[in-house]
C-alpha positions in Angstrom: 59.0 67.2 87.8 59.0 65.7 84.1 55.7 64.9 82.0 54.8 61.8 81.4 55.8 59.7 78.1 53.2 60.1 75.3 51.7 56.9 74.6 51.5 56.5 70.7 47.7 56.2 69.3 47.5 52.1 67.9 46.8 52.6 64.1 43.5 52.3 62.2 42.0 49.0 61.6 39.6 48.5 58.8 36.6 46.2 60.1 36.2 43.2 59.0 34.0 41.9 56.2 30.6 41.1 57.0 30.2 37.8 55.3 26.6 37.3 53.6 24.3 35.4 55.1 24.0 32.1 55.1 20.5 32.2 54.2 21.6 33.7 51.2 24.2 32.1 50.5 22.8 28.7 50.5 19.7 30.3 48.1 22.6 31.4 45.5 24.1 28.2 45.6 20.5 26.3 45.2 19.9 28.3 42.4 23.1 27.7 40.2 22.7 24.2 41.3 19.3 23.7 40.0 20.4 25.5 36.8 23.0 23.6 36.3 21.0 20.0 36.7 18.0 21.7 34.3 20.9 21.8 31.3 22.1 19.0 31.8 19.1 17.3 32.1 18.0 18.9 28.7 21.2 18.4 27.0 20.6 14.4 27.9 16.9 14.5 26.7 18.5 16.1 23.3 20.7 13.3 22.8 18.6 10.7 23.5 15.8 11.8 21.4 16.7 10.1 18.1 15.4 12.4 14.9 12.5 11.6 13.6 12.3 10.6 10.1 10.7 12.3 7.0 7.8 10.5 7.7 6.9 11.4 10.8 7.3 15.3 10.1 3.6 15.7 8.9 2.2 17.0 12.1 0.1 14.2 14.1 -3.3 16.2 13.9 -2.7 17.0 9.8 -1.8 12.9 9.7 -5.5 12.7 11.4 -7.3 14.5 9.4 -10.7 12.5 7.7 -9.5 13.8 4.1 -5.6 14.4 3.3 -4.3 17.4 1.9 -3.6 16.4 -1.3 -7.2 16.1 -2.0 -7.4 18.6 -5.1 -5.0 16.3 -6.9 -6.9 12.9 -5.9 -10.2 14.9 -7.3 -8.5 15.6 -10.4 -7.1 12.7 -10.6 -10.8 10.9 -10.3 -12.1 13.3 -13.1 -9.3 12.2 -16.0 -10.6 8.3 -14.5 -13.8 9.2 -15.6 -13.1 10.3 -18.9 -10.4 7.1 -19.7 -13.5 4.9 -18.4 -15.5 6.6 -21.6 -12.8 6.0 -23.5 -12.4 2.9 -22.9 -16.0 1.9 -23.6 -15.6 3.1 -27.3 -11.9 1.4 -27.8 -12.3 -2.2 -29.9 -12.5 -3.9 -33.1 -16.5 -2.4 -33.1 -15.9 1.2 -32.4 -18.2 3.7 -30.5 -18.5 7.4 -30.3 -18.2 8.7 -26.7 -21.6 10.3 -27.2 -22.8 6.8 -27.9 -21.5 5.6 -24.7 -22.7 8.3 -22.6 -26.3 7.8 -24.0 -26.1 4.0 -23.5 -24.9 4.4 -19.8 -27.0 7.1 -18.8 -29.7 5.6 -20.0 -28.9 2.1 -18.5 -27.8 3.6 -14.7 -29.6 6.7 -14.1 -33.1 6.1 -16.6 -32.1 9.4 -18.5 -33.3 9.8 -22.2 -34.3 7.3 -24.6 -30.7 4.8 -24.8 -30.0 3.0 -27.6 -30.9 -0.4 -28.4 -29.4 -3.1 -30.5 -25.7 -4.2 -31.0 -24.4 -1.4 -29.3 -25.9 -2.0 -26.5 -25.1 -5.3 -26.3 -21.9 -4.3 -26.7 -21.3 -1.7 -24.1 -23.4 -3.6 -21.6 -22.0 -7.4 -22.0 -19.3 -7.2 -23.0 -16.6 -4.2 -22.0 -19.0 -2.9 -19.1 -17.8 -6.1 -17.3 -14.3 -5.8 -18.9 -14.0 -2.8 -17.6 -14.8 -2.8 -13.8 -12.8 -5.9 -13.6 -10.2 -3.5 -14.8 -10.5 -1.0 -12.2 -11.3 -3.5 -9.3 -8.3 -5.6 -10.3 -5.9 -2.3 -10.6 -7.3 -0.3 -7.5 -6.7 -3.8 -5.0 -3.2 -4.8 -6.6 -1.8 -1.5 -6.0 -3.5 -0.3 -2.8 -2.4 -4.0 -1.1 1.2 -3.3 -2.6 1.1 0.2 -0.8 -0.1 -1.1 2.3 2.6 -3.9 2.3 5.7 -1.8 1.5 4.5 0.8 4.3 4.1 -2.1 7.3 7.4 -3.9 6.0 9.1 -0.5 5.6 10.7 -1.7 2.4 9.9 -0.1 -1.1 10.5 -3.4 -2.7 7.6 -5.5 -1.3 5.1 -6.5 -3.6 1.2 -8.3 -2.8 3.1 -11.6 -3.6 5.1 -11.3 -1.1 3.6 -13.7 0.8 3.0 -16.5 -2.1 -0.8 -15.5 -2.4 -0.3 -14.5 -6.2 1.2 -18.6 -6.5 -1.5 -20.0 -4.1 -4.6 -18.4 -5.9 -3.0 -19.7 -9.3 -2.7 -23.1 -8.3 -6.1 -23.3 -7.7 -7.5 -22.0 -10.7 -4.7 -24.0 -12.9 -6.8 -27.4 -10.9 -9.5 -25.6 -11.1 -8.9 -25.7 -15.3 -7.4 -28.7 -14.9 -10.5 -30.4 -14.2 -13.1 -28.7 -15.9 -14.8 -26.3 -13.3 -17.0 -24.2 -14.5 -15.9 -19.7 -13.8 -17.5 -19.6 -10.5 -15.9 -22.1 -9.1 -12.4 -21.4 -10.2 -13.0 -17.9 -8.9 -13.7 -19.6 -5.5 -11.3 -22.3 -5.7 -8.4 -19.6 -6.7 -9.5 -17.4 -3.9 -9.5 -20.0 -1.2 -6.0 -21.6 -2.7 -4.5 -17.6 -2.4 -5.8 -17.2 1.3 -4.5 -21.1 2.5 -0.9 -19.3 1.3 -1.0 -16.4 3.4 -2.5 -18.7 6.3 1.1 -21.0 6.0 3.6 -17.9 5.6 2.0 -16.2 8.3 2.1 -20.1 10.5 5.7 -20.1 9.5 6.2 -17.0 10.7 4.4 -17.4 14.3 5.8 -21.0 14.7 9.8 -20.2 13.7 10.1 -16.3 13.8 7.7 -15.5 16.8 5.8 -13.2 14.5 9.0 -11.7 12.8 8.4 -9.9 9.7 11.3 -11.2 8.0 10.6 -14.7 8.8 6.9 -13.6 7.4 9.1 -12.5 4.3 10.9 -15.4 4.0 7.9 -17.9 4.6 6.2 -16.1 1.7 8.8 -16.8 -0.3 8.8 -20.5 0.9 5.0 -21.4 -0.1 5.2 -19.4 -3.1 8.0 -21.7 -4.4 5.9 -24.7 -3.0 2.9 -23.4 -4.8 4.6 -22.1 -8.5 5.9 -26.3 -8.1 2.2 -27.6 -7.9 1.4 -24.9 -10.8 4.0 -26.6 -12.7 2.6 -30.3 -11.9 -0.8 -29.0 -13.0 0.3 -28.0 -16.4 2.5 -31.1 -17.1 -0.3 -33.4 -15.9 -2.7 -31.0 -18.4 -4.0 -32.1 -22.1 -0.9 -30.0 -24.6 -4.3 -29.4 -27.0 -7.0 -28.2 -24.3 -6.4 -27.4 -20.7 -2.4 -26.2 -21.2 -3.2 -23.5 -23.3 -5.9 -22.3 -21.3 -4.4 -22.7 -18.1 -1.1 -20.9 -19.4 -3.0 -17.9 -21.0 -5.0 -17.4 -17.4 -1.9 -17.6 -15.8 -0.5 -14.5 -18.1 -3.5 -12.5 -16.5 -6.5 -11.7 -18.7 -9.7 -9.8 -18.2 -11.8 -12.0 -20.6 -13.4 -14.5 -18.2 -15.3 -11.3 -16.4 -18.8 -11.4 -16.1 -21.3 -8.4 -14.0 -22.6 -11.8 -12.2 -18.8 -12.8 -11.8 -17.9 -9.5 -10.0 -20.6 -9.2 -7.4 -19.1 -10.7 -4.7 -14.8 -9.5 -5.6 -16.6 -6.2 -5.6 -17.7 -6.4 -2.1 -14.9 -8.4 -0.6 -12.3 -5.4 -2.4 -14.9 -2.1 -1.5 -15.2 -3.5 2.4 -10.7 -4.3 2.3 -10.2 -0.9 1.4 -12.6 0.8 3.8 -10.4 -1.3 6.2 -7.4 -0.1 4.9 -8.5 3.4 5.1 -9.9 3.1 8.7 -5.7 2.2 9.5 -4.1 4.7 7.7 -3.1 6.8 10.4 -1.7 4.2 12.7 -0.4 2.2 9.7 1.7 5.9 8.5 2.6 6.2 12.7 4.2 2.5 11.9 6.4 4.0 9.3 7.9 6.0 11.6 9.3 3.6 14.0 8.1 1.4 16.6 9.4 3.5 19.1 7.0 6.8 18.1 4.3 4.2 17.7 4.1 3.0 21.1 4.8 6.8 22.0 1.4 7.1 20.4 -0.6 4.4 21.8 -0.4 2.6 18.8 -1.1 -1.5 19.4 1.6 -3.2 16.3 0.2 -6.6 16.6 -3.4 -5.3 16.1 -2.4 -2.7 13.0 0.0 -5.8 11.1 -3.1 -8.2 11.5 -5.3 -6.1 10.2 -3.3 -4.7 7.2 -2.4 -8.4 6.7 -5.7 -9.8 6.5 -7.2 -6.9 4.4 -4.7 -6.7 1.8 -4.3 -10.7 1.5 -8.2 -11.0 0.8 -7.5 -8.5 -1.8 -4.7 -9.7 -3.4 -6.9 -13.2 -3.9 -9.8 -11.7 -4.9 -8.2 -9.8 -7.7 -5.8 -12.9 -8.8 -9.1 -15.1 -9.0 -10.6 -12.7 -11.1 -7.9 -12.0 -13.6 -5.0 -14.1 -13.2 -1.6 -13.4 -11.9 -0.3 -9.7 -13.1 2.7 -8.7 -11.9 4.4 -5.2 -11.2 0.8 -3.5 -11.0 1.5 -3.4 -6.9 5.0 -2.4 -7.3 5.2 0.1 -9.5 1.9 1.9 -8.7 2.6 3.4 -5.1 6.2 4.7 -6.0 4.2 6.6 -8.4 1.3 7.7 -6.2 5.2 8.3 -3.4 6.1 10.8 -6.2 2.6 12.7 -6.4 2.2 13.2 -2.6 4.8 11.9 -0.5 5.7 8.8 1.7 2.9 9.2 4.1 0.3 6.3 3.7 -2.4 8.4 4.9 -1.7 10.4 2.0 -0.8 7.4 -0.4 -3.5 5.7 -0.2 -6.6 7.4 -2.4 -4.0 7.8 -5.2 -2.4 4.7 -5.1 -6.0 3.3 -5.2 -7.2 5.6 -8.3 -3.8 5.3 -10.1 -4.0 1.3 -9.8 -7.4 1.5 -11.6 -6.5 3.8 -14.0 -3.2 2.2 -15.0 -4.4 -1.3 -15.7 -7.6 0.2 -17.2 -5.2 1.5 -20.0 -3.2 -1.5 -19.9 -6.0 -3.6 -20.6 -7.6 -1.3 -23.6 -3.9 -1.4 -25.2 -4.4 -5.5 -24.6 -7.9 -5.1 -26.7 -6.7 -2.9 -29.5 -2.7 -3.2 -30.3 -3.1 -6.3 -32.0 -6.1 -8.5 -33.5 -4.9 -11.0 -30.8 -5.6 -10.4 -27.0 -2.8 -9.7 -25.5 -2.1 -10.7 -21.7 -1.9 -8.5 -19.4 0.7 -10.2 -17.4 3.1 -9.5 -19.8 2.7 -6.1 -20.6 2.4 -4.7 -17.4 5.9 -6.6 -17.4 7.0 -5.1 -20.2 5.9 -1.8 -18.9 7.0 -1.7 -15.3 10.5 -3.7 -15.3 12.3 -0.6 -17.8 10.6 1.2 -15.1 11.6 0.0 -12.1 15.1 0.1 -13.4 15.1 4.0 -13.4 13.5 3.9 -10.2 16.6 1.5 -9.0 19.1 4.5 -10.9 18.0 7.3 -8.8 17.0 5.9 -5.2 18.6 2.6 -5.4 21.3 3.6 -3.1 18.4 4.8 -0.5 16.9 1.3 -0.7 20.7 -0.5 0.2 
């Protein structure tokens, strides 16, 4: 009997692969998916965040702050005010010593030691005292208005007669000569002619522009050639032997006519526009920036523009009534003060003010002693700031374009 066939053994089979859970399978794939979407999504915030310009680079809270940065240079820059106001006092055909000066004034405003009497007195108190602040009144609201103007319009080339003020205030004080009104009343009559100017740019620009600053620009421009026409009626219509002269010379800008009774009110009107000005600094520098980051902000435009409008109209009026039309102080003045601390107008602003003062102050003392004549001051602050402005044009000209 044969054995039975031996039945070969099947061969090894490896087990299959578990495959993963699907728990965790799903969780990996969640997980790279949610990765993936977070890049992206950051990618497509990075593009779409435009960069911020140089302005906005000062962090918000240093932008905030009651006293800017620069403040050591602002003090300093008061200190060499003082001493140029001293100065000043002694600068004229009748000369004083600086110790003479200090006695007289700190005899006068503080009641300290004995003063002096007589025609130095009369001199320092009557006549260049007045001179003097008009000087630094004049200077500090032509140059801080000019800042405050080329920050909201965002263009370095805006000056405070932008918007035909400068013409309107002259017209009225050229009718004002025209038919024989006495100081305070040209004063008034030139202030209220400068502020019916802005009123009709700014009309102009509401009624055609929808509150455009351009067609603000451009209705500036409009009235102020309306204006310079009447200016030139005035002064054909004017007596060639009396009136003419005088209104041409107050139209060159002189500090002559000032008077401590005369500056009372200007005073106020420019000390209350520049505590205004300073209140808006920070949302007026935000501005700058873009509207874009100012909305970010919670900054309200139409509120800021009215405000900066208003303020540095009244004092842009107040300073042509008081001296006349003088030119290039507001243009030339913050690119200097842009040099010293930067672009920001919250740090602008205290030394465009104390620049302003100081540069007409010198003007005006190399108005009083050049020459036995009295120079206007019109003309040399043209004479001064046009070589000027040409440099400017040579190195950042292609900035501005």
């Amino acid at each position: 009997m044969s054995a039975p066939p031996t039945i070969p053994s099947p061969p090894a089979v490896p087990p299959p692969a578990v495959p993963p859970a699907a728990d965790e399978t799903t969780a990996d794939e969640t997980r790279a998916d949610e990765t993936t979407a977070e890049s992206q999504s950051a990618d497509a915030r990075q593009k779409a965040v435009p960069a911020r310009p140089v302005e906005a680079a000062e962090p918000v809270r240093a932008q905030m702050r009651l006293w800017p940065a620069d403040s050591g240079r602002t003090i300093l820059l008061g200190v060499v005010l003082l001493v140029l106001v001293v100065i000043s006092f002694g600068l004229g055909r009748y000369s004083l010593s600086p110790v003479t000066v200090v006695r007289i004034l700190a005899h006068e405003v503080a009641g300290i030691g004995a003063g002096v009497q007589g025609q130095d007195r009369a001199v320092v108190m009557n006549i260049r005292l007045p001179r003097i602040l008009a000087a630094l009144l004049v200077g500090a609201a032509l140059s801080s208005s000019g800042a405050a103007y080329q920050t909201m319009f965002r263009n370095p080339l805006v000056s405070p007669e932008v918007l035909g003020v400068a013409a309107g205030a002259g017209f009225g004080a050229s009718v004002s000569i025209l038919i024989g009104l006495p100081t305070a009343a040209l004063q008034t009559m030139s202030f209220g002619c400068g502020l019916l100017a802005a009123v009709l740019a700014v009309t102009i620009a509401r009624v055609v522009g929808r509150g455009s600053l351009i067609i603000l620009v451009l209705g500036g421009v409009i009235i102020g050639a309306m204006f310079n026409a009447l200016i030139s009626s005035a002064q054909y219509l004017a007596n060639p032997e009396t009136t003419l002269p005088e209104i041409t010379f107050w139209l060159f800008g002189n500090l002559g006519r000032a008077s401590m009774h005369s500056l009372i009110l200007p005073s106020m009107i420019i000390g209350v526009c520049l505590i205004v000005l300073y209140a808006v600094r920070w949302p007026l520098t935000v501005l700058a920036t873009g509207d874009d980051e100012a909305r970010s902000l919670g900054v309200n435009r139409t509120r800021i523009w009215a405000v900066t409008i208003t303020a540095s109209t009244l004092m842009t009026a107040t300073a042509v009534s008081i001296a006349g039309i003088i030119g290039w102080v507001g243009l030339v003045v913050p690119h200097l003060a842009r040099f010293a601390v930067g672009p920001s107008f919250n740090r602008m602003l205290p030394m465009t003010t104390m620049l302003g003062a100081a540069y007409l102050l010198v003007v005006d003392d190399v108005a009083r002693t050049a020459t036995t004549l009295d120079l206007p001051l019109g003309i040399l602050t043209a004479l001064i700031g046009a070589p000027f402005f040409v440099a400017l044009l040579a190195k950042a000209g292609r900035q501005w374009l």
